[in-house]
KEGU-535993 format. One record per residue (C-alpha): residue number from 1; residue in one letter; x, y, z. Coordinates in steps of 0.02 Angstrom, whole numbers. Example, Ala and Ser with C-alpha at 12.3 -4.5 7.8 and 13.67 -1.06 7.14 Angstrom:
<num:1 | residuo:A | px:615 | py:-225 | pz:390>;
<num:2 | residuo:S | px:684 | py:-53 | pz:357>;
end
This chain:
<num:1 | residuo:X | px:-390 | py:4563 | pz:-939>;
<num:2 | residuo:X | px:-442 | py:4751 | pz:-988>;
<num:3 | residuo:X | px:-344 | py:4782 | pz:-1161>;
<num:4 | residuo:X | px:-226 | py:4917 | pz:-1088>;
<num:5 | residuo:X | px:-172 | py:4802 | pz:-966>;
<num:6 | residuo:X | px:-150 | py:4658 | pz:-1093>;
<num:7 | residuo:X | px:-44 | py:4791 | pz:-1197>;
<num:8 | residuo:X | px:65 | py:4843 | pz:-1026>;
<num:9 | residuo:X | px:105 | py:4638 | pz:-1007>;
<num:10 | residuo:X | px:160 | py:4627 | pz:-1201>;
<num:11 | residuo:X | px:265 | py:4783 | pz:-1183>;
<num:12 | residuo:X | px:338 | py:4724 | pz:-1030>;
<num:13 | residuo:X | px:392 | py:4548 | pz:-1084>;
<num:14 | residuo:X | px:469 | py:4642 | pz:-1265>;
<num:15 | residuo:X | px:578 | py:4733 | pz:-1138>;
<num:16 | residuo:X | px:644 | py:4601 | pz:-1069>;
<num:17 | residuo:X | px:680 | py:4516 | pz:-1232>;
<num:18 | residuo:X | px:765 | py:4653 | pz:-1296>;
<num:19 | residuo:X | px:862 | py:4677 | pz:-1132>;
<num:20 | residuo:X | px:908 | py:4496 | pz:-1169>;
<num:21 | residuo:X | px:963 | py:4521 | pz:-1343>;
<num:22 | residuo:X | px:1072 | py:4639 | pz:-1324>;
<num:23 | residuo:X | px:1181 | py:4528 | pz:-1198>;
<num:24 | residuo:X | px:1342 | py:4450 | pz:-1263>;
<num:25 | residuo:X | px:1298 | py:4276 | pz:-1191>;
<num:26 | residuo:X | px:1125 | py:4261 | pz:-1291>;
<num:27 | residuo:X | px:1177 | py:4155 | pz:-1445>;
<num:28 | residuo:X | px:1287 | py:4053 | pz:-1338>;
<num:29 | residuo:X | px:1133 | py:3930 | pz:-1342>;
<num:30 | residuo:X | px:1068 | py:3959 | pz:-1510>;
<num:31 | residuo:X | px:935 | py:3824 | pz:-1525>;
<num:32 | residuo:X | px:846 | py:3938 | pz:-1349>;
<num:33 | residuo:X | px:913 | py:4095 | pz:-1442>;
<num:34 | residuo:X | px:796 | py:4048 | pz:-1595>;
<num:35 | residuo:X | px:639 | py:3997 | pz:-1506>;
<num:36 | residuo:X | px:675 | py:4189 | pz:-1425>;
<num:37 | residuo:X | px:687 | py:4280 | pz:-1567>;
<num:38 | residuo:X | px:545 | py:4203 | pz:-1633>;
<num:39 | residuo:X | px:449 | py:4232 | pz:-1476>;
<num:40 | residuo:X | px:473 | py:4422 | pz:-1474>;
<num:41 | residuo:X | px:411 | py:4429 | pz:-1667>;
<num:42 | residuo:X | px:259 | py:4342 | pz:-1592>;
<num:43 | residuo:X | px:253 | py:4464 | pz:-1455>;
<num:44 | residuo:X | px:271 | py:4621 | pz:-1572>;
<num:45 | residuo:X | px:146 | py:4568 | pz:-1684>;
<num:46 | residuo:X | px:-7 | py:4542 | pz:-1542>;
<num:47 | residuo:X | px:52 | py:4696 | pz:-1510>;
<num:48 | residuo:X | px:-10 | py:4767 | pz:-1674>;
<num:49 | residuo:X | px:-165 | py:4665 | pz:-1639>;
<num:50 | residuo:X | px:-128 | py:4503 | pz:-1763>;
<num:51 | residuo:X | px:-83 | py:4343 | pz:-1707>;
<num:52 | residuo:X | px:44 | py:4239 | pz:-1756>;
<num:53 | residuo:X | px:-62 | py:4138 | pz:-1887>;
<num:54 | residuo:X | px:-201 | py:4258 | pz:-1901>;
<num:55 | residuo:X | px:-172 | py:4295 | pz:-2050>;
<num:56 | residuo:X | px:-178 | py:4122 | pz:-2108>;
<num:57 | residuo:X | px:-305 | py:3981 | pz:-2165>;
<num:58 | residuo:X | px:-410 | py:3873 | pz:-2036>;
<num:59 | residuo:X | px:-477 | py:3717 | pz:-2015>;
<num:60 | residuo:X | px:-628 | py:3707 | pz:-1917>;
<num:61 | residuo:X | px:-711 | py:3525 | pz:-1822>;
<num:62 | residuo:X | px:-877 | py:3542 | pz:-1773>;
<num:63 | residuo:X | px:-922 | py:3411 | pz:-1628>;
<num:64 | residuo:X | px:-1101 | py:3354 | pz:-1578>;
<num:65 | residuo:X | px:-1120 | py:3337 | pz:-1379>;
<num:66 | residuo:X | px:-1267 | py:3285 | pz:-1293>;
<num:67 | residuo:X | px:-1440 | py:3289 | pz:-1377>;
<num:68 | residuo:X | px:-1429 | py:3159 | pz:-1512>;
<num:69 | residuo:X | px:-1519 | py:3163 | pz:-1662>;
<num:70 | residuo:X | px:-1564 | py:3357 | pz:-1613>;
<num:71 | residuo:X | px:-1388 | py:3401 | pz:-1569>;
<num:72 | residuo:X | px:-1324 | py:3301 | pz:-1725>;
<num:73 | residuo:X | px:-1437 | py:3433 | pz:-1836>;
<num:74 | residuo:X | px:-1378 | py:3581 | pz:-1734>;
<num:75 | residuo:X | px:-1208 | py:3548 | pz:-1787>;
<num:76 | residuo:X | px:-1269 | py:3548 | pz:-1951>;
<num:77 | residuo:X | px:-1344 | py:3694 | pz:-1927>;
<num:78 | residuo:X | px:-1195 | py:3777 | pz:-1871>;
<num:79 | residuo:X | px:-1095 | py:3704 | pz:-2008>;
<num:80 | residuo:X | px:-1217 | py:3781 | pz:-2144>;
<num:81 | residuo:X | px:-1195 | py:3947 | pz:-2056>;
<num:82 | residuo:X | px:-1006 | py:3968 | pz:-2056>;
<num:83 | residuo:X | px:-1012 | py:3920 | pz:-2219>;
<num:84 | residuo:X | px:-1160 | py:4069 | pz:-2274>;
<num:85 | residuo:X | px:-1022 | py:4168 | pz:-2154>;
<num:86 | residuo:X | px:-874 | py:4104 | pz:-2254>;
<num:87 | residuo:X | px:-964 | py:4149 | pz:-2412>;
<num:88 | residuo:X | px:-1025 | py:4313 | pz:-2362>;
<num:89 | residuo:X | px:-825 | py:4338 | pz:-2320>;
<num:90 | residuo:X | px:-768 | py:4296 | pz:-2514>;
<num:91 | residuo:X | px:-679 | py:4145 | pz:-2420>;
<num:92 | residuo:X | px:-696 | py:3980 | pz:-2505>;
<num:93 | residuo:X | px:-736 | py:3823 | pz:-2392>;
<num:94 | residuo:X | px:-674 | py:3629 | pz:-2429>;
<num:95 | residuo:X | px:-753 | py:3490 | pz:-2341>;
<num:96 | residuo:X | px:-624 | py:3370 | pz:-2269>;
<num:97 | residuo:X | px:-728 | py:3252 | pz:-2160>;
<num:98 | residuo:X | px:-901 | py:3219 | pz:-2106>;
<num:99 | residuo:X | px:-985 | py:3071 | pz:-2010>;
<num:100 | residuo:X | px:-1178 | py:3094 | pz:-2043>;
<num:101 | residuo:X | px:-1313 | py:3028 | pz:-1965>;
<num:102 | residuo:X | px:-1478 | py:2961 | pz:-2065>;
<num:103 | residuo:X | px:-1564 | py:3144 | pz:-2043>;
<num:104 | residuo:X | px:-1426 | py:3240 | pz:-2135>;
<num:105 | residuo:X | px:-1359 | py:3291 | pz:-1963>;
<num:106 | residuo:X | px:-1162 | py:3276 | pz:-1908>;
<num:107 | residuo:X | px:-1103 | py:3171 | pz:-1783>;
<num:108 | residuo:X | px:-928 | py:3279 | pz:-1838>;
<num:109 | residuo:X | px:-885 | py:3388 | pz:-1975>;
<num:110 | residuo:X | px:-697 | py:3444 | pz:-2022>;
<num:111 | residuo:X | px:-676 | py:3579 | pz:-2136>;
<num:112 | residuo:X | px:-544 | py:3705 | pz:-2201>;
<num:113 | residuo:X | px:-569 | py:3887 | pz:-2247>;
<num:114 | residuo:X | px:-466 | py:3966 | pz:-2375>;
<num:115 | residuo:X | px:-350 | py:4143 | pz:-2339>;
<num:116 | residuo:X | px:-399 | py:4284 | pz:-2428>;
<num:117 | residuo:X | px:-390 | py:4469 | pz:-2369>;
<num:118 | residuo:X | px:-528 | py:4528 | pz:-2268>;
<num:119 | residuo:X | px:-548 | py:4705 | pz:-2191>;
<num:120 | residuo:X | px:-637 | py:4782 | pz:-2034>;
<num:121 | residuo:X | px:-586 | py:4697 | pz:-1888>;
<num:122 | residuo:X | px:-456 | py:4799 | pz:-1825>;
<num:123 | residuo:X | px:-576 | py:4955 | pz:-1751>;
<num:124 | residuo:X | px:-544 | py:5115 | pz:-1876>;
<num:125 | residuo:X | px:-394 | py:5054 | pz:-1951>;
<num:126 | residuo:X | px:-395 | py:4931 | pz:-2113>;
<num:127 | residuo:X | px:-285 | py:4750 | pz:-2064>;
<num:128 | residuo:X | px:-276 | py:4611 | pz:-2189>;
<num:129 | residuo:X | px:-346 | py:4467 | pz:-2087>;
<num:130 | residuo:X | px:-364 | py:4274 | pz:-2138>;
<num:131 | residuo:X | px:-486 | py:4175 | pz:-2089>;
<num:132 | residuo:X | px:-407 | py:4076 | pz:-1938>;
<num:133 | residuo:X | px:-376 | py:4263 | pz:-1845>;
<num:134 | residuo:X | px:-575 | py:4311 | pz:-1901>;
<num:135 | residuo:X | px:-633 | py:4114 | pz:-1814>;
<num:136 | residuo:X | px:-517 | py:4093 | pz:-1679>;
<num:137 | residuo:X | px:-647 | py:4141 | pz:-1547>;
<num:138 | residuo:X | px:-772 | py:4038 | pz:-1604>;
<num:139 | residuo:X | px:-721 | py:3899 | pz:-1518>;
<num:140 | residuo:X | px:-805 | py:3831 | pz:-1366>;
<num:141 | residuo:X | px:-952 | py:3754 | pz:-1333>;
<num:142 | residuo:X | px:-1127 | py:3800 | pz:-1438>;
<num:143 | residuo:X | px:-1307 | py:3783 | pz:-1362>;
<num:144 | residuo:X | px:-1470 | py:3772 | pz:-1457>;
<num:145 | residuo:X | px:-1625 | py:3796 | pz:-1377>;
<num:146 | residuo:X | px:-1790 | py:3726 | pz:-1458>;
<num:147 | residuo:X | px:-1947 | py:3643 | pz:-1502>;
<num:148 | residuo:X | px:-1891 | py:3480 | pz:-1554>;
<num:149 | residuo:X | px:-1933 | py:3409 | pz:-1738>;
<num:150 | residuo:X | px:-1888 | py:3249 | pz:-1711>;
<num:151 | residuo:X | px:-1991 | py:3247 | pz:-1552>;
<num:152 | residuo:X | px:-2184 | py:3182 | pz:-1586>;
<num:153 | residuo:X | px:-2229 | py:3289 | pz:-1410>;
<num:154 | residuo:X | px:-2159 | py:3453 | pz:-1482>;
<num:155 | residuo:X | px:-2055 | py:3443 | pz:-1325>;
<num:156 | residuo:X | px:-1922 | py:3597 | pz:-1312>;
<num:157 | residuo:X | px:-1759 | py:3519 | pz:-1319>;
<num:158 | residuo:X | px:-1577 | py:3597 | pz:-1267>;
<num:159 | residuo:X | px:-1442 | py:3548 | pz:-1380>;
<num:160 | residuo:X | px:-1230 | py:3552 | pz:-1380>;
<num:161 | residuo:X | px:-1100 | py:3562 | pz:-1523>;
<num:162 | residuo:X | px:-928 | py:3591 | pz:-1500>;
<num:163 | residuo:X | px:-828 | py:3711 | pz:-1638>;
<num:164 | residuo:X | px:-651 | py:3693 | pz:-1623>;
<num:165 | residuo:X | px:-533 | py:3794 | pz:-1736>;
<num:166 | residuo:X | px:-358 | py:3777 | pz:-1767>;
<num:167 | residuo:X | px:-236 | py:3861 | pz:-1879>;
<num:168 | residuo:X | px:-164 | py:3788 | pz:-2054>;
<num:169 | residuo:X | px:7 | py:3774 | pz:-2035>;
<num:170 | residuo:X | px:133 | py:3761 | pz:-2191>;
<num:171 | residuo:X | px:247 | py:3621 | pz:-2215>;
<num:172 | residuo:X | px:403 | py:3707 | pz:-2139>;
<num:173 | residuo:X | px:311 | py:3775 | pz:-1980>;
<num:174 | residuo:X | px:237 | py:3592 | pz:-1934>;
<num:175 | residuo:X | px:305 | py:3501 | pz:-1773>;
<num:176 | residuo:X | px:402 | py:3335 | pz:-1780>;
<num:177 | residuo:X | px:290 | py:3171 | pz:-1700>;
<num:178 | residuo:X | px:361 | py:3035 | pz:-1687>;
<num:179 | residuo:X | px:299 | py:2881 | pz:-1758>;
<num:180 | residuo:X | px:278 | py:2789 | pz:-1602>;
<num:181 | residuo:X | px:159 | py:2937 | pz:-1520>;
<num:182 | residuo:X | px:51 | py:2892 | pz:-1679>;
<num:183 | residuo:X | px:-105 | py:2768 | pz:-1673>;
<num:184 | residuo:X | px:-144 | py:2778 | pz:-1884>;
<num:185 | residuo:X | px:-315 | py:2697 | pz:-1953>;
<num:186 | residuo:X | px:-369 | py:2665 | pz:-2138>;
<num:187 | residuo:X | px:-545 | py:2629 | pz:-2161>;
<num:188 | residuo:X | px:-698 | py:2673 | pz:-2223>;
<num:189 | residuo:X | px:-787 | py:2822 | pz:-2167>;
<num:190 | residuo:X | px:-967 | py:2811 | pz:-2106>;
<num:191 | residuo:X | px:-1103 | py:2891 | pz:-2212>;
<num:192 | residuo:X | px:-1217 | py:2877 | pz:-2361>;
<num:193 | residuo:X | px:-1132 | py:2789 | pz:-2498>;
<num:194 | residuo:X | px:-1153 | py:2853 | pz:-2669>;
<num:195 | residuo:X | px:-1001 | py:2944 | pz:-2800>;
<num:196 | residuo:X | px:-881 | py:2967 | pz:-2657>;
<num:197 | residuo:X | px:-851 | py:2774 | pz:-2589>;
<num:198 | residuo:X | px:-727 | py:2771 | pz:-2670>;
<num:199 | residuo:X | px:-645 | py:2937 | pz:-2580>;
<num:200 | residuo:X | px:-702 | py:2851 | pz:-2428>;
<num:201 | residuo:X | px:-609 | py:2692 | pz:-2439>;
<num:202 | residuo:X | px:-451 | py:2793 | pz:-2414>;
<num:203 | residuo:X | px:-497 | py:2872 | pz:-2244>;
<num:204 | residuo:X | px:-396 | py:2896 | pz:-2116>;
<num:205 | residuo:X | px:-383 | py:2913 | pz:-1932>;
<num:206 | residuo:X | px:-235 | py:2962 | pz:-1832>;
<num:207 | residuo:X | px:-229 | py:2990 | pz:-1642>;
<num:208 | residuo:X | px:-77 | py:3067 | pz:-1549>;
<num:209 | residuo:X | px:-80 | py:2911 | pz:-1418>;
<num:210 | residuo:X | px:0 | py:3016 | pz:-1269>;
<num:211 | residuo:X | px:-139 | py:3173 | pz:-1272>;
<num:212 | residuo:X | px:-285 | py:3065 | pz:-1356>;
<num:213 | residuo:X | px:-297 | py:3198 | pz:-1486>;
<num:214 | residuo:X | px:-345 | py:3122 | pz:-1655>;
<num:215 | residuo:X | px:-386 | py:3187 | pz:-1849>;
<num:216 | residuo:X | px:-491 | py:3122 | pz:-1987>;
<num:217 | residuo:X | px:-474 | py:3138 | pz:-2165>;
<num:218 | residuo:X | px:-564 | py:3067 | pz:-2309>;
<num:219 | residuo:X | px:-572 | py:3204 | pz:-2428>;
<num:220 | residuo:X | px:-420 | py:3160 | pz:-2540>;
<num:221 | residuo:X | px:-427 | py:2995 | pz:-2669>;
<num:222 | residuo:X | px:-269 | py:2922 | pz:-2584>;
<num:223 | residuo:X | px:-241 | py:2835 | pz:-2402>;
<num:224 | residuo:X | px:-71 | py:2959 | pz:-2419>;
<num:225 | residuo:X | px:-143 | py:3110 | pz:-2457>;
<num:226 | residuo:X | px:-282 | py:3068 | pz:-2327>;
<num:227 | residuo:X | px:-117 | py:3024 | pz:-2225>;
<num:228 | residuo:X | px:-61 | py:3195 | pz:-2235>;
<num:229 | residuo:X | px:-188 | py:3294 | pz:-2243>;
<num:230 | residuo:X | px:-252 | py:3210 | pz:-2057>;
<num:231 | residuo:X | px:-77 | py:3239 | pz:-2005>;
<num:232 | residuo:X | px:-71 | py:3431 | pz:-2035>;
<num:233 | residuo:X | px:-241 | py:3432 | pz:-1961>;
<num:234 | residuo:X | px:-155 | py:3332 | pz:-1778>;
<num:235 | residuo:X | px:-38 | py:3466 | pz:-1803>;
<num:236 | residuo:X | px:-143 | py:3602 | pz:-1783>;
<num:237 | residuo:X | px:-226 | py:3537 | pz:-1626>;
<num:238 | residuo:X | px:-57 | py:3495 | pz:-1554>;
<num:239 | residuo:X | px:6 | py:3682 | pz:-1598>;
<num:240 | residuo:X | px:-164 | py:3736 | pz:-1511>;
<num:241 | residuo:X | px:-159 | py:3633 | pz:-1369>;
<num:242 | residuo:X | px:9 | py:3704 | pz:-1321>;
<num:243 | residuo:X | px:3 | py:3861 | pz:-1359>;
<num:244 | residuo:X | px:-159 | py:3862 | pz:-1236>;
<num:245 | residuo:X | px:-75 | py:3782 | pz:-1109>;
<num:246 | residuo:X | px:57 | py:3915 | pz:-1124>;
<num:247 | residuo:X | px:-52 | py:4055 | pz:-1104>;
<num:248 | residuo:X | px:-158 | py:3994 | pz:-961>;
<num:249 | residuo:X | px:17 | py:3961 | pz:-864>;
<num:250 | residuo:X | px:66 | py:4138 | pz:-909>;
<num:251 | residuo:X | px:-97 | py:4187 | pz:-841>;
<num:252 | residuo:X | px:-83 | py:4075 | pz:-679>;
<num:253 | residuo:X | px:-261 | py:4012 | pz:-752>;
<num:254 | residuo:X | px:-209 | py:3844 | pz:-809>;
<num:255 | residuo:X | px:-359 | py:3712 | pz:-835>;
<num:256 | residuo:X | px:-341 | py:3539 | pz:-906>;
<num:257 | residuo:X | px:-417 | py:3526 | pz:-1065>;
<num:258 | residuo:X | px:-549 | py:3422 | pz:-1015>;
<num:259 | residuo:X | px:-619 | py:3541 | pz:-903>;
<num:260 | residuo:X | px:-607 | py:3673 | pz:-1043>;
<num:261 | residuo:X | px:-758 | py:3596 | pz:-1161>;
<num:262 | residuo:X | px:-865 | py:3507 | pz:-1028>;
<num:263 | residuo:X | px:-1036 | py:3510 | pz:-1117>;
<num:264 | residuo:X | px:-1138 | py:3659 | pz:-1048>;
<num:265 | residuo:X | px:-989 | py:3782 | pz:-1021>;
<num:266 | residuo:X | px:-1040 | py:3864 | pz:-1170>;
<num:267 | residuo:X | px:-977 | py:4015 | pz:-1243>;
<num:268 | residuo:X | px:-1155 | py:4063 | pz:-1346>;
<num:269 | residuo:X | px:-1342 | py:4009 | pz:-1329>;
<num:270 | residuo:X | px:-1455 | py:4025 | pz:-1476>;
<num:271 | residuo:X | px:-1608 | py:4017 | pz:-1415>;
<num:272 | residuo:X | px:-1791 | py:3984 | pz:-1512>;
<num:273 | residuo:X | px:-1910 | py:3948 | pz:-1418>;
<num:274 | residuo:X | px:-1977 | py:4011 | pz:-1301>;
<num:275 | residuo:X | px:-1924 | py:4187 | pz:-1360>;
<num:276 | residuo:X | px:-1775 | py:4223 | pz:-1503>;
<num:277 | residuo:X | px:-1613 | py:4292 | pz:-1449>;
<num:278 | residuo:X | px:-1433 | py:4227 | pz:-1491>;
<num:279 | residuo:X | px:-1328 | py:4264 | pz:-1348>;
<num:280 | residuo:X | px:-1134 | py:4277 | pz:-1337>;
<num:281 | residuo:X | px:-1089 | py:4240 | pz:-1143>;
<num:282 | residuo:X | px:-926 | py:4309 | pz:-1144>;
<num:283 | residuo:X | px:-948 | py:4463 | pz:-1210>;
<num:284 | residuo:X | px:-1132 | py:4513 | pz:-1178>;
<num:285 | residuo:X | px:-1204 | py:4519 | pz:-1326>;
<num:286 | residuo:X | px:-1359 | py:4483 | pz:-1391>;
<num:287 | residuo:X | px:-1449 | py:4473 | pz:-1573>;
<num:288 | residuo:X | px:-1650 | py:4446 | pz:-1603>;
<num:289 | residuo:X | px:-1631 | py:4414 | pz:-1773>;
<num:290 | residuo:X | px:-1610 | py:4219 | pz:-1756>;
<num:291 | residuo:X | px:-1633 | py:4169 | pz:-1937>;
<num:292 | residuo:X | px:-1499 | py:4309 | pz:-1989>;
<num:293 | residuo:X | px:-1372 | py:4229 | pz:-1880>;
<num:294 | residuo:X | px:-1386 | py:4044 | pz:-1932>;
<num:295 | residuo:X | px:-1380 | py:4130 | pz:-2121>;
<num:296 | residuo:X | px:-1215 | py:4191 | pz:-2087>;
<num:297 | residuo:X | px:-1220 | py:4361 | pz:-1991>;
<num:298 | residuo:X | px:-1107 | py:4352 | pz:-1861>;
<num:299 | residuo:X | px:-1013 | py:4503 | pz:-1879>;
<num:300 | residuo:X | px:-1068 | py:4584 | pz:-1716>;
<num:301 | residuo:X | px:-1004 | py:4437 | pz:-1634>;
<num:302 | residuo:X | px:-852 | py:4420 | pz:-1708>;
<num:303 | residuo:X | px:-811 | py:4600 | pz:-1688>;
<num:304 | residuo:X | px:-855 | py:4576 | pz:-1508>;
<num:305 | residuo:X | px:-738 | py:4444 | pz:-1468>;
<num:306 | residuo:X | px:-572 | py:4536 | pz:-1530>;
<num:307 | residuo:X | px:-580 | py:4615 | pz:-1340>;
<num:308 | residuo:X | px:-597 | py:4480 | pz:-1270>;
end
């Protein structure tokens, strides 16, 4: 949808919460009178061109798909880049999970990026933007094209990852599960041992049994704060999961999730060999300067994907 039109839609739908508003009968149910009100501040706020968490913190998963040991290393890849990007940014990063493989390559990676105030992503006018509204986008499936260094036939190999980020949300803004929709795991995390076994004999697992979505944490030195901080993440995904499913109704474009990240609908190739080009699909475009993306440059990108 062309950005005027997306702006007519939001308009429209204001209207008609303001029509409803103003009606004598609209705090007669005020439990559907809140989740109103709090709709139309959503609404008049992607009307300014921020989210409703955009300004906030992130937490970002990054998922190997097919391609083993190489697409195990390209998520590692990608994980050293948003954290150049992150640094570049003045953000500061905190690992929360990771399940490595022998060639310091992630099977899955969870980590959460700190707010602070960054400028230049509203066109010509200055917005104070966190880091979940700067990342949003980059979710969706990642390809790597390449020679292969863990192939003895310098074969050229095609690689997946998954990024998935969600939003931090605060204490008060968190959804109630209940206990029985919760499958909860303490064990220890895979990876090399060393300092940290002891951090890693308090992970934990939690997966919302009815949508299969599940968390890790083993960042924190208790099972309860690796309790919690899992649960905020299972949060998140829930928030995102609905709020997509929301959207895609609204749009008449609903898609079960599991058709959403099928391994090759990818959103951006980066590409090696035989040439070097990083490629965005959605929005067209492209960037020679390989090296200078996976070290954190992916400002043209980023500033690409706030029309889409």
């Amino acid at each position: 949808m062309a950005d005027t039109e997306k702006k007519v839609e939001i308009e429209k739908k204001i209207v008609k919460i303001e029509a409803a508003m103003v009606d004598p009968s609209f705090w007669q149910n005020k439990a559907e009178a809140q989740e109103t009100v709090a709709r139309y501040h959503e609404l008049k706020q992607e009307l300014e061109g921020v989210g409703k968490y955009d300004k906030g913190e992130a937490i970002v998963t990054i998922f190997s798909g097919a391609g083993g040991d190489d697409a195990e290393d390209f998520s590692r890849m990608l994980y050293d880049m948003y954290q150049k990007f992150c640094t570049k940014k003045g953000f500061s990063t905190k690992l929360l999970h990771e399940n490595q493989n022998n060639h310091g390559g992630y099977r899955n990676v969870t980590f959460e990026v700190a707010l602070l105030l960054c400028q230049g992503y509203a066109g010509h006018k200055t917005l104070s933007i966190g880091p979940y509204g700067i990342l949003k986008n980059e979710s969706g499936v990642h390809r790597l094209v390449r020679v292969s260094p863990f192939n003895a036939n310098g074969l050229r190999h095609t690689s997946f990852s998954l990024v998935e980020v969600l939003p931090k949300l605060v204490k008060t803004e968190m959804v109630s599960i209940p206990d029985d929709e919760l499958s909860i795991e303490f064990a220890r995390a895979g990876g090399p041992g060393g300092q940290n076994v002891n951090k890693r004999e308090s992970a934990v697992r939690i997966v919302h049994v009815p949508t299969n979505l599940s968390a890790h944490s083993s960042s924190e030195r208790s099972q309860f704060a690796n309790r919690e901080k899992a649960l905020e993440i299972l949060t998140g995904k829930l928030y995102k999961l609905r709020e997509d499913e929301r959207k895609k109704k609204e749009a008449g474009l609903y898609v079960s999730k599991t058709t959403e990240i099928e391994w090759g609908n990818q959103i951006r190739s980066y590409v090696v060999h035989p040439y070097k080009m990083v490629k965005d699909h959605r929005t067209d475009v492209e960037v020679r300067d390989v090296d200078g993306v996976f070290a954190g440059k992916l400002d043209e990108f980023i500033k690409a994907e706030k029309n889409l």
